[in-house]
N, C-alpha and C positions, 0 to 999 in steps of 0.2 A: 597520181596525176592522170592518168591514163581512163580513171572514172570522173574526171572535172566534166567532160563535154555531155557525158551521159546526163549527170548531175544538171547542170545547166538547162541540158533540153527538157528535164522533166521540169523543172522547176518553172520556167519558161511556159512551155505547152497547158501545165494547170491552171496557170495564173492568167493565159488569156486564154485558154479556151472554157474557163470558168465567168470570165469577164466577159466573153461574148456568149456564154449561154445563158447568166444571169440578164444580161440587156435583151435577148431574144423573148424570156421567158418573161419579164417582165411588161414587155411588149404584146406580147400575147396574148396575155390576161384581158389587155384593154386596147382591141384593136385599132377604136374608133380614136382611141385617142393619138396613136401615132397619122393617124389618118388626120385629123385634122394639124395636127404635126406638118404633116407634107404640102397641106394647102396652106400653112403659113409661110414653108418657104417657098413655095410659087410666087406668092401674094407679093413675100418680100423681093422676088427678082422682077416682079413684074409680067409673069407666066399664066397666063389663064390656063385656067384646071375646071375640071368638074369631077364634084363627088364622087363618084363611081371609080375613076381612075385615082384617086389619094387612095381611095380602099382598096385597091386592086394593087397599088404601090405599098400600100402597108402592108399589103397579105405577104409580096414578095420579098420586101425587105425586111423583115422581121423572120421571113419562112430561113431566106439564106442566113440571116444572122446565127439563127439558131443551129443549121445545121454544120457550118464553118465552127462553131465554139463547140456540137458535139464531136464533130469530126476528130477536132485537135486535143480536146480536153481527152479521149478515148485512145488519140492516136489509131486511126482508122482514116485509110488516105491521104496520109497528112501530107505528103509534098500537092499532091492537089489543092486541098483545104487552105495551107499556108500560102498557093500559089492564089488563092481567090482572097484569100486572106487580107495578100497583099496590094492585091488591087481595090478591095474594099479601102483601108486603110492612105491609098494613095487619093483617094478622092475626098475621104473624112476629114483627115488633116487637112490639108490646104481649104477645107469647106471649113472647119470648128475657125484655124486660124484667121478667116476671113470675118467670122462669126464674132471673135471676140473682138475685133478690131472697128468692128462696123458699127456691131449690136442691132441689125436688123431685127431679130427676134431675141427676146432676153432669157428663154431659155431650147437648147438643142432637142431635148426630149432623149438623149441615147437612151437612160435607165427610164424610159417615160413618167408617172407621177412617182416611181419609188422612191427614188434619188435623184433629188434636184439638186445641177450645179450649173452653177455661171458657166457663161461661153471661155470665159479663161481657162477657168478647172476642167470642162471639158477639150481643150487643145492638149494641157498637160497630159492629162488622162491618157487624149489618142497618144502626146509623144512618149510614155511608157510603154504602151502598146506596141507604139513603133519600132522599140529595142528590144523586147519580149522575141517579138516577130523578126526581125534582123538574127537576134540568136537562134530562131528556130529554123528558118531556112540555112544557117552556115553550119548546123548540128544536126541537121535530121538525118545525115547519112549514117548515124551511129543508131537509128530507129528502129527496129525491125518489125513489120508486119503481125499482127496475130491471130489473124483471120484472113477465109481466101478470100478470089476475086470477088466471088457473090455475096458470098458472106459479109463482107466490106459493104457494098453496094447494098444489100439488104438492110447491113445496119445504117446508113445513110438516110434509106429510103422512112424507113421507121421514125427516125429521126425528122422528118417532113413530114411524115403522118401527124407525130404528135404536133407538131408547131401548128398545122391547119386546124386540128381538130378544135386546139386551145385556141385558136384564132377564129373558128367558128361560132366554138360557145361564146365568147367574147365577143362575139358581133350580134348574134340573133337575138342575145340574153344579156342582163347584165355581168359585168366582169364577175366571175369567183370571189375576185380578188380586190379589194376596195382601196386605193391608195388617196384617195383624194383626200382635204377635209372633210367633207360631205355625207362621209361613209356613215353607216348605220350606228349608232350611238353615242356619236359626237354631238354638240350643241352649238349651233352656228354664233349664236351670241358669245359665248367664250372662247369660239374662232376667232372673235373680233376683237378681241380686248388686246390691250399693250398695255403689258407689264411696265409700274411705276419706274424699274430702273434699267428698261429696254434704254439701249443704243440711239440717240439719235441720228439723222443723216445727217452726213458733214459735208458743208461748202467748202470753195474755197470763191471767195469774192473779191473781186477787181475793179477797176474801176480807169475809167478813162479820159481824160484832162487834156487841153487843148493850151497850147501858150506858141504866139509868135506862129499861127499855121500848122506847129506839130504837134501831133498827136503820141502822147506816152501812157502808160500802162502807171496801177499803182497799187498796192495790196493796201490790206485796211493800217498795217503798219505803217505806210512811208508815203501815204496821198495829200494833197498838200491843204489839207483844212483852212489855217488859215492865211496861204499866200491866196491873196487873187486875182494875183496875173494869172493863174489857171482857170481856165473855165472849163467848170463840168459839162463833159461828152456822153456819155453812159458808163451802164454799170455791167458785170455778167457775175453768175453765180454757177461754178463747175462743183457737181458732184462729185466728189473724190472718196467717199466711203458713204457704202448704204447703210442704213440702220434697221433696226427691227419691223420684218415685216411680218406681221400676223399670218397663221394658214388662211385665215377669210379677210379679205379685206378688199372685196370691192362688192358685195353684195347688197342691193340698197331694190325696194320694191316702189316706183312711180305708176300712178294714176294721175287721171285729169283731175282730181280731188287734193293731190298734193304725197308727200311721201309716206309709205303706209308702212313701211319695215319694221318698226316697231309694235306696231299693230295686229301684224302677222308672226312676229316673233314671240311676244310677250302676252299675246290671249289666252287665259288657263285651259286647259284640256287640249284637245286636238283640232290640230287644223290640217287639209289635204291642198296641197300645192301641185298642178297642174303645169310641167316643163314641156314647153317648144321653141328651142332655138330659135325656128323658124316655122308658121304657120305655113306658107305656102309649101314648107317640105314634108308638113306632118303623114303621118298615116292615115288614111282618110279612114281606113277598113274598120279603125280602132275607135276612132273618134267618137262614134254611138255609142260603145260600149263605155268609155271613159263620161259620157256624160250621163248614162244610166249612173255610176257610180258617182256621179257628183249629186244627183236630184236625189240618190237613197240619203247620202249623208248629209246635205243641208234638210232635207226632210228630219234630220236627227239634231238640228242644232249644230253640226258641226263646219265652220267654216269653210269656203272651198274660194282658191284664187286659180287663175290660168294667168303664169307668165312664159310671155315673150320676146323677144326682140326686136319683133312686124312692126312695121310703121302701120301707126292707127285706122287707113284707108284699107289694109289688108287686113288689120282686127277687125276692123265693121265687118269685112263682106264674110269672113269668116263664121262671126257670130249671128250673122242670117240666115247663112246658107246654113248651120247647121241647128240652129234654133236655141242657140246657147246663153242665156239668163247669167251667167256666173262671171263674178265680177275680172276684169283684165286687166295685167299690172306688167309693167313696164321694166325690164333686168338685162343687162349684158349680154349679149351673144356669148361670149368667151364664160361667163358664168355659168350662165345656164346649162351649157356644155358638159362644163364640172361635173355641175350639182350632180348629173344624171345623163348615163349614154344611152338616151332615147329621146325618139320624138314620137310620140310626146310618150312621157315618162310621168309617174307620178310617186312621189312623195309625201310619206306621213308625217307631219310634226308633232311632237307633245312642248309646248311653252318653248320652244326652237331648238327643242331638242330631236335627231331623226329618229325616228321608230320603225319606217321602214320603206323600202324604195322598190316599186316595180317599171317592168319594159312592159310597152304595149303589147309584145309578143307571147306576157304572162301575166294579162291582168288579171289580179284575185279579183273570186267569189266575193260579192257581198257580205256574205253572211262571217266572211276571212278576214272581212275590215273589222266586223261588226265584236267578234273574237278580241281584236286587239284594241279596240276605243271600251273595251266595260269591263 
């Protein structure tokens, strides 16, 4: 009996300081995308933000994540760690709980693209956390130190080294670590497809009838078809269970021409895709070099689209200012995002399958395209 509380704390202390090192590091990998994380929940409270600060917010909230879950996972500071822990944790919960109730954003990002779960599963989630951590603060007197003051502090410090470094490369470069659809080898078109005996979404449908002034409710069971002292009022249809949602499924390419995504999906050999969220945010420094690389490879036959999300008065002035001939097509914001953490970023296709994705900050050699199209 006298080893239960030891027992407990480790068990405890593994199990979230494992859970917050895995959500640190998974964050890591792909800075930009917790960062756009943070501007949707601005967006959703109604918080004006700019770029800069989401990424400055994801440098540090992902930096302490990680080093709160090495801290406890090692046990190194841990009544500190646990003491931040739990002020982490106090503002999570009551934020997921709020989350799943509301559903301003439909998903939280904790494990950002690795592990996607509802605003539900992650409330649950935090309340496990919640008791993990309740055990680890009422047990950690049974903990003992195994390194000293500096020692501690160094290894902490270490521990923030690496979470920036990973949050570096993951900003200037593309992720290491590819969790999206998107990722290199995957085929967007059989991102898209739903399975013959996928899950439908399910209603539940109501309906509302009016007799003598009042207004009553009616399921499709018990509505009164053919009395007609009822008059129909409306109808509503509640989501009550989601059904099969593909990993791709909102990717669709518009021109003033009409919808081309088939076109760009399904043309044999290779075609180069040119991603900018947002033209007015691109990289300007890159922008010649990207279009050197589009005139070598349509000079080779090889298709080349630029999409974005700019409203067409910003596509014109862009495509003068920079002298750009290559055709422009029309995609998602929140997609384009995906597809590629760069602006602009470009992407190889073979018949819509990826072959390989660069950051402007690493645009290949021509002669490195020219390697991989023969």
């Amino acid at each position: 009996m006298k080893q239960t509380p030891k027992i407990l704390l480790l068990i405890s202390r593994l199990l979230f300081g494992a859970t917050f090192l895995f959500s640190g590091f998974v964050k890591a990998v792909d800075p930009l995308g917790t960062a756009y994380k943070v501007t949707d929940y601005f967006e959703a409270f109604g918080i004006p933000t700019v770029d800069v600060l989401s990424v400055v917010l994801a440098f540090l909230l992902i930096t302490a994540e990680f080093c709160i879950g090495f801290s406890i996972f090692f046990n190194v500071k841990l009544k500190w760690a646990s003491i931040l822990a739990a002020l982490f944790m106090l503002v999570m919960t009551p934020l997921t709980l709020y989350l799943a109730i509301e559903n301003p954003v439909s998903d939280c990002g904790c494990f950002g693209d690795a592990v996607v779960l509802t605003n539900w599963e992650t409330f649950y989630k935090n309340v496990v956390l919640c008791v993990l951590l309740v055990i680890i603060l009422y047990t950690q007197k049974y903990s003992h130190p195994w390194l000293s003051e500096w020692g501690s502090w160094l290894f902490i410090g270490i521990a923030a080294l690496i979470s920036l470094v990973i949050c570096t490369m993951g900003y200037v470069r593309l992720p290491f670590i590819d969790f999206r659809p998107y990722k290199v080898g995957n085929n967007i078109t059989e991102g898209m497809l739903i399975p013959e005996d996928a899950p439908m979404d399910e209603y539940e449908t109501t309906f509302v009838y009016a007799k003598d002034g009042v207004e009553k409710e009616f399921s499709l069971e018990n509505y009164p078809a053919d009395d007609s002292t009822w008059v129909f009022v409306s109808q509503k249809s509640i989501l009550v269970k989601q059904g099969y949602v593909p990993p791709i499924h909102d990717f669709s390419i518009m021109t003033e021409d009409g919808d081309i995504t088939d076109v760009v999906l399904e043309t044999p050999g290779y075609t180069l895709m040119v991603v900018s969220h947002k033209l007015e945010k691109a990289d300007e420094d890159a922008v010649a070099d990207v279009k050197a690389i589009i005139d070598a490879l349509t000079s080779k036959g090889v298709p080349c689209y630029w999409l974005t999300s700019s409203y067409d008065e910003v596509v014109q002035d862009f495509k003068e200012k920079h002298q750009l001939e290559v055709p422009f097509g029309a995609t998602d914001d929140i997609t384009l995002k995906t597809i590629v953490r760069a602006n602009p970023g470009l992407v190889l296709l073979k018949q819509g399958t990826v072959v390989e994705k660069w950051h402007h900050n690493a645009l290949p050699e021509i002669s490195e395209i020219y390697q991989l199209i023969h």
